[in-house]
N, CA, C and O atoms as CSV, one atom per row, in Angstrom:
chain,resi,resn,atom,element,x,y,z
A,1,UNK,N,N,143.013,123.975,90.773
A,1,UNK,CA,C,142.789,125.379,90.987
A,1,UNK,C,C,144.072,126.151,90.700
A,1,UNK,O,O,144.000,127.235,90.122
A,2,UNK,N,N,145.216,125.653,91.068
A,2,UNK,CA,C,146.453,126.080,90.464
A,2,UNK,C,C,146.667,126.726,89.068
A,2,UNK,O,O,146.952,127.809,88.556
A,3,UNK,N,N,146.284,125.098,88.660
A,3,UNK,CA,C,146.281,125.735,86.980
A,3,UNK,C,C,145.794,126.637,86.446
A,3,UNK,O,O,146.432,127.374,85.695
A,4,UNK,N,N,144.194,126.824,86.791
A,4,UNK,CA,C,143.537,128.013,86.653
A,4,UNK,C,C,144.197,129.168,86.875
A,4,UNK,O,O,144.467,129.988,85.996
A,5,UNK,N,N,144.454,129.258,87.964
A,5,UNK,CA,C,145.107,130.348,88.528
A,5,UNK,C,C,146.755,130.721,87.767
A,5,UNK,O,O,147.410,131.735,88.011
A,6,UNK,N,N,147.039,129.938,87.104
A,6,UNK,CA,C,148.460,130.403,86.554
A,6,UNK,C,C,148.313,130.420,85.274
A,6,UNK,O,O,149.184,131.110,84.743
A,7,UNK,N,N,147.384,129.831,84.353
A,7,UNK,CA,C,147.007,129.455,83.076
A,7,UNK,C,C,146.285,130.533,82.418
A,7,UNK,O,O,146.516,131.278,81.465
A,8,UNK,N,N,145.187,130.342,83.372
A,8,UNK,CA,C,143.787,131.937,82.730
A,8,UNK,C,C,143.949,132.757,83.823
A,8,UNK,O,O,142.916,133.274,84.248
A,9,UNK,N,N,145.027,133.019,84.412
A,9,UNK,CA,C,145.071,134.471,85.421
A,9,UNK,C,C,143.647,134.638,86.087
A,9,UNK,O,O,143.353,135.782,86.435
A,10,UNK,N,N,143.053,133.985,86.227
A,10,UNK,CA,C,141.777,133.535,87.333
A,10,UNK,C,C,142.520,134.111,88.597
A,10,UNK,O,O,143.690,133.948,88.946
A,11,UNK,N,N,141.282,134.990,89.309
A,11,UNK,CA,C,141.500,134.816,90.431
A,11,UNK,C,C,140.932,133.640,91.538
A,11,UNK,O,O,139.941,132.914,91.612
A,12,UNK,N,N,141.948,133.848,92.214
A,12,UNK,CA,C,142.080,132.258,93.423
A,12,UNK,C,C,140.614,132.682,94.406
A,12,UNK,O,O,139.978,131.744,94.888
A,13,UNK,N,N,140.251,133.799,94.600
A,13,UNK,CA,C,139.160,133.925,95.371
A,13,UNK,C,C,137.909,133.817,95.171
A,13,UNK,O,O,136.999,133.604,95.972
A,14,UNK,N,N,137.896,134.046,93.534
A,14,UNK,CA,C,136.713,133.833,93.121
A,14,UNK,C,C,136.324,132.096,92.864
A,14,UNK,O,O,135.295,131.548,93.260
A,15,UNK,N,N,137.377,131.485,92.148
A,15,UNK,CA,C,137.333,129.896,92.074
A,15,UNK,C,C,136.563,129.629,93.660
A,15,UNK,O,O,135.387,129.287,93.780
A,16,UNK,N,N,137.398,129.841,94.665
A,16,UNK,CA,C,137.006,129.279,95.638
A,16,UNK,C,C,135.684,129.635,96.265
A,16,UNK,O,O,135.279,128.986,97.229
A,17,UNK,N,N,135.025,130.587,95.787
A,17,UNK,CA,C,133.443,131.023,96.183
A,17,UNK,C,C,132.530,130.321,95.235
A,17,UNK,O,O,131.463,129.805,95.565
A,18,UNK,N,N,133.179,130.349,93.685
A,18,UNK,CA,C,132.134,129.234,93.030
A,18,UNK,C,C,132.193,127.767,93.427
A,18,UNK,O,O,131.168,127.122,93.207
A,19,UNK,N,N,133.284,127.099,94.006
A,19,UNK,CA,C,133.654,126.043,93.795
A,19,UNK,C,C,132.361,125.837,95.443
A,19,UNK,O,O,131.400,125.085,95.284
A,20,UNK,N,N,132.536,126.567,96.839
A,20,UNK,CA,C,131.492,126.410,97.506
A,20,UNK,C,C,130.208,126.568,96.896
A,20,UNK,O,O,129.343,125.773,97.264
A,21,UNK,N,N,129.942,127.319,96.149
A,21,UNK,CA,C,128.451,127.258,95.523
A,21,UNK,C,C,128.307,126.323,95.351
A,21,UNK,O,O,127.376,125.749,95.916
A,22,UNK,N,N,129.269,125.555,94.350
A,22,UNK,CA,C,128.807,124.676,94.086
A,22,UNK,C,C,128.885,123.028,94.340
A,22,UNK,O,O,128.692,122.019,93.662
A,23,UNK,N,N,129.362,123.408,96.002
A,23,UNK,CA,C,129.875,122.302,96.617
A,23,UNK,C,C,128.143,122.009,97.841
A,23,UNK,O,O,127.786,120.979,98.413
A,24,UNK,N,N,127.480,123.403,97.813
A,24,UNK,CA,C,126.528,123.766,98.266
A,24,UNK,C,C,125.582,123.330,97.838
A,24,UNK,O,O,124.699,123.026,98.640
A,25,UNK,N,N,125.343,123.099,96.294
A,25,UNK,CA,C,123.673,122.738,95.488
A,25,UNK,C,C,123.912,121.518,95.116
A,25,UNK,O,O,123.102,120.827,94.498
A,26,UNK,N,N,125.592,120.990,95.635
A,26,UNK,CA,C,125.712,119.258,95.085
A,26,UNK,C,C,124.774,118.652,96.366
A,26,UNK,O,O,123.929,117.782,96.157
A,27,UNK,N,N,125.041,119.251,97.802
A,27,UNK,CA,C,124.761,118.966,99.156
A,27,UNK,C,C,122.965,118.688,98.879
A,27,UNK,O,O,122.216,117.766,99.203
A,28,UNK,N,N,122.801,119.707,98.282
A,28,UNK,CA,C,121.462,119.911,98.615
A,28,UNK,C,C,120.629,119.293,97.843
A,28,UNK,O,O,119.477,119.025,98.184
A,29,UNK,N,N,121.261,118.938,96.449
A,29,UNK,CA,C,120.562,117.872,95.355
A,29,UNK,C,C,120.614,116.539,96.048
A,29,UNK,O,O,119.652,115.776,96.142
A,30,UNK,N,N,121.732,116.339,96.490
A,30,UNK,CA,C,121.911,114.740,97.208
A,30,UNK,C,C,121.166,114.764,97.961
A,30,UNK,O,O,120.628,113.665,97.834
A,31,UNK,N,N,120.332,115.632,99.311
A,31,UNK,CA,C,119.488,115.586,99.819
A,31,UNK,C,C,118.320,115.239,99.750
A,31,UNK,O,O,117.743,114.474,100.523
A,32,UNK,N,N,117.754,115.941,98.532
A,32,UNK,CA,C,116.630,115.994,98.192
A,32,UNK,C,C,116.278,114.570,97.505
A,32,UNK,O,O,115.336,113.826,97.777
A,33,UNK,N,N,117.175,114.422,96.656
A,33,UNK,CA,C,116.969,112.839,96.233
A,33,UNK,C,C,117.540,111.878,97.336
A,33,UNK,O,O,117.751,110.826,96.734
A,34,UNK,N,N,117.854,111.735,98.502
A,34,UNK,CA,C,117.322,111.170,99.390
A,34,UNK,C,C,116.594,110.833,100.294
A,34,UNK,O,O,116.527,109.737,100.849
A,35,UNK,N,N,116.056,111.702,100.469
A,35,UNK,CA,C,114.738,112.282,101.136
A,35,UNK,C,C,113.545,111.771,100.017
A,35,UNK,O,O,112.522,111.347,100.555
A,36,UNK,N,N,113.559,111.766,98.851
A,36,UNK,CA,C,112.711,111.708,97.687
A,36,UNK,C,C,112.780,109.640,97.796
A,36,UNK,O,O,111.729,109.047,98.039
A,37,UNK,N,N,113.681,109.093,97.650
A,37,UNK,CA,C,114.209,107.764,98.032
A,37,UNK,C,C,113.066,107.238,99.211
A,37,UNK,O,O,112.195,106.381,99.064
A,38,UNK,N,N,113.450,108.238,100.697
A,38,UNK,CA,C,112.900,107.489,101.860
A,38,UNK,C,C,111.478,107.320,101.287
A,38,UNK,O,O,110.989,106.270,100.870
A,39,UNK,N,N,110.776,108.795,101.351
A,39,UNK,CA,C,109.214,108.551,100.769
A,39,UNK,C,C,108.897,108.092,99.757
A,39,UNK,O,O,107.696,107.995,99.504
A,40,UNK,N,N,109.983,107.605,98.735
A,40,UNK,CA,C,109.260,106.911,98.023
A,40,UNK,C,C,109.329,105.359,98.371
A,40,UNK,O,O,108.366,104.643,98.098
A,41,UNK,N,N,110.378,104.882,98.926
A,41,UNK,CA,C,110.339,103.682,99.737
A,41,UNK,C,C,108.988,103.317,101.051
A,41,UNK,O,O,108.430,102.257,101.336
A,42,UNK,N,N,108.870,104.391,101.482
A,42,UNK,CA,C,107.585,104.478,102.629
A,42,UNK,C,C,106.454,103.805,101.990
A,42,UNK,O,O,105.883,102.778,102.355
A,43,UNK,N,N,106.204,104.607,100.898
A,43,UNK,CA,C,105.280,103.936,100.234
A,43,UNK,C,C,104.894,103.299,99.399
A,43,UNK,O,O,103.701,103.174,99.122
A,44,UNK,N,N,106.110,102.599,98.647
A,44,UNK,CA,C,106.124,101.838,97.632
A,44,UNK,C,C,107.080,100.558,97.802
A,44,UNK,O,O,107.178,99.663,96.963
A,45,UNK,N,N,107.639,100.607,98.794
A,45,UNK,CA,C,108.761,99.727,98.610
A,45,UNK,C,C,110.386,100.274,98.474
A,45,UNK,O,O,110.312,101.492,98.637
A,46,UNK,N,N,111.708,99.926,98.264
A,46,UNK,CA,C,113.115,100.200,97.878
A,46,UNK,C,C,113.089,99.998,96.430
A,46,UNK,O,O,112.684,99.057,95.747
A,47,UNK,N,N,113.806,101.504,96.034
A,47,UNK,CA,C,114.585,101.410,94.992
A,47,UNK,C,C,115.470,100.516,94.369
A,47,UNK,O,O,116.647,100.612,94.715
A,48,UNK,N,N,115.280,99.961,93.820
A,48,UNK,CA,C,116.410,98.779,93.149
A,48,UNK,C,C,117.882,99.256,92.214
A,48,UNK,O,O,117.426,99.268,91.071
A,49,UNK,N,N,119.112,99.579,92.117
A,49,UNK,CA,C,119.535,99.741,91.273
A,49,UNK,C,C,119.540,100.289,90.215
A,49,UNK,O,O,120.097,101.346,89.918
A,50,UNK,N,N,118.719,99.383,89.370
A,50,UNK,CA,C,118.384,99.450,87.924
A,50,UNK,C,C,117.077,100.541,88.322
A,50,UNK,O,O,116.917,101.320,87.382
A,51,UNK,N,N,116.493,100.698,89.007
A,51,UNK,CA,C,115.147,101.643,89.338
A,51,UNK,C,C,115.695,102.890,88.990
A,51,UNK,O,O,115.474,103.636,88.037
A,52,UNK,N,N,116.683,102.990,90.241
A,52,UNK,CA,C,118.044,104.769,90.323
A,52,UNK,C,C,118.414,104.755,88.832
A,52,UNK,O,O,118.096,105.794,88.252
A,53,UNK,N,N,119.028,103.794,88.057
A,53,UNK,CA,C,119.911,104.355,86.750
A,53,UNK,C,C,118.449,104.730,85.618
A,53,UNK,O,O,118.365,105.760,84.949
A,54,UNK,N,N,117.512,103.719,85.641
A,54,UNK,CA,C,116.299,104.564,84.669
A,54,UNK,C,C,116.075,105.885,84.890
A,54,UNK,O,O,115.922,106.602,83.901
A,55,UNK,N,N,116.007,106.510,86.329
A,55,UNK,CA,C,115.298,107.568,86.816
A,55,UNK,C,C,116.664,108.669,86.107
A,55,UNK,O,O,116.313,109.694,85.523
A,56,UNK,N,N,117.645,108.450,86.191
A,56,UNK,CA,C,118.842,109.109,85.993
A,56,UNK,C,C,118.572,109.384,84.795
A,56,UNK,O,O,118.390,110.572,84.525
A,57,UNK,N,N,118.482,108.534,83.897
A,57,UNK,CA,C,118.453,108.557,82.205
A,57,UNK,C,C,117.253,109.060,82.036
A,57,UNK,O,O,117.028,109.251,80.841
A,58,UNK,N,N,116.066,109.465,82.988
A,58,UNK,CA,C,115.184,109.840,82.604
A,58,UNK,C,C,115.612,111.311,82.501
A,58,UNK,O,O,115.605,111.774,81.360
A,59,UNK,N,N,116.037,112.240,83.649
A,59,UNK,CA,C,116.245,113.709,83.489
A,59,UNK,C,C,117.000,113.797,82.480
A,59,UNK,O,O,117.618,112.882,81.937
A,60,UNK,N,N,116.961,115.221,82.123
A,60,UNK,CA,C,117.367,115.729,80.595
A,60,UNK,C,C,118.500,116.203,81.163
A,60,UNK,O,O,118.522,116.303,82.389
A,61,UNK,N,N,119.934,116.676,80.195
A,61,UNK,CA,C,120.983,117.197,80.759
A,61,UNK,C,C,120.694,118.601,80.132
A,61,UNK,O,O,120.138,118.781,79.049
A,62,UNK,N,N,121.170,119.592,81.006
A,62,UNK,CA,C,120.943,121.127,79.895
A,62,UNK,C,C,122.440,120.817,79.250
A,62,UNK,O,O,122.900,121.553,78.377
């Protein structure tokens, strides 16, 4: 954040409101795909590994 801040004359206040945003929708993605995990374990069984990295490679990146 330094660098930013001395490099591209960024302000330090704004970094730090995006950087919670987006410390916020990391929280809430990890959630959801754990929560998504339990029920799908409820009713199917545990995720294996190799199960998580297909599912990964399945979403598209924008």
């Amino acid at each position: 954040m330094t660098l930013a801040v001395d490099v591209m004359k960024a302000s330090a206040n704004k970094l730090e409101f995006w950087a919670g945003q987006y410390n916020d929708t990391l929280r809430q993605l990890q959630g959801w795909r754990n929560k998504d995990e339990k029920r799908y374990a409820e009713k199917y069984g545990s995720l294996t590994e190799d199960d998580k990295t297909q599912i990964e490679r399945s979403i598209p990146i924008l």
